[in-house]
N, C-alpha and C positions, 0 to 999 in steps of 0.2 A: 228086559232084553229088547233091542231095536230090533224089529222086523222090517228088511230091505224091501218085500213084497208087498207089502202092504202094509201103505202110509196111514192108513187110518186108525190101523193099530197103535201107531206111534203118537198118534195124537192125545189118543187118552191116554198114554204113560207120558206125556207132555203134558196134560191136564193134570195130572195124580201129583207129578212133581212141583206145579205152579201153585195147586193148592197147598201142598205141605210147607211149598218158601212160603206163601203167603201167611199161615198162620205162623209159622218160626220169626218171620219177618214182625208181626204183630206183638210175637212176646219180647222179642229185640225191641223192639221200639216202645214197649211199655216200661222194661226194666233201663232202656235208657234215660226215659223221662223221669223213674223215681229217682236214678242218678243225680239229674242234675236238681231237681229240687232237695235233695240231700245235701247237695253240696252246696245249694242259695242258703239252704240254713246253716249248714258246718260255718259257712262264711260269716253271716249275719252273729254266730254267738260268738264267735271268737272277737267281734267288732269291741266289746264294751270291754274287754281286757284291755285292764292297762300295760302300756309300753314299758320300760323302762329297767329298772334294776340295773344286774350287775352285766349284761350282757346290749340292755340296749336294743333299739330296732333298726333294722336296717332291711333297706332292699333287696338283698338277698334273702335276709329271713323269710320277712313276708311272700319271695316268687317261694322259696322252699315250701312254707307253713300254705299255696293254696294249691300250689301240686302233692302237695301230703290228702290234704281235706279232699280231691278231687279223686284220688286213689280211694281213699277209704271209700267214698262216696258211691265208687264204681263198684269196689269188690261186697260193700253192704247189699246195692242192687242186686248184685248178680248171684248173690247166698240169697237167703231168705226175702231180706230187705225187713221194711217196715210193714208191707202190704202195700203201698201203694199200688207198684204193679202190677199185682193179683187183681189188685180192686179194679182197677183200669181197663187190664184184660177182661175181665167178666164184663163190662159194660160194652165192649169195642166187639168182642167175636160175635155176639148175633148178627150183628151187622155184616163179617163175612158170608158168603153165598154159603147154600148148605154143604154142595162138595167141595170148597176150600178149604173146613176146618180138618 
């Protein structure tokens, strides 16, 4: 609750709340990063498949086939994942100040 009387109250519920983005912000940004290296590898395996058969490659497949990879990629991250960003997160939050986490 903002207190109009007194500003100083309002600082630490200004405090409280910059700490909380700031760690929310940290797990954001870890399960982003397993993201994308999920999806450097989705890409990298599908590289040695070959093209061809009864349907062929084409441009559209391949924009289709790494908006596919980038979804899974994302929604892998944001469930469990592989760990990456657990792991990440453990290494990164001591480094936040004590009353940020």
């Amino acid at each position: 609750m903002v207190d109009k009387l007194n500003p100083a109250a309002n600082a630490g519920i200004k405090a409280a709340t910059d700490s909380k983005s700031k760690d929310a912000k940290l797990k954001k940004a870890c399960a982003d990063f397993e993201a994308v290296f999920l999806n450097q590898m989705f890409q990298a395996m599908r590289v040695p498949v070959q093209q061809g058969g009864m349907f062929g490659g084409s441009h559209g497949k391949d924009m289709y086939e790494s908006m596919f990879f980038q979804e899974v990629a994302n929604q892998c991250a944001r469930s469990r994942g592989v760990g990456i960003a657990e792991a990440l997160y453990r290494q990164l939050s001591p480094k936040l100040e004590p009353g940020e986490k």
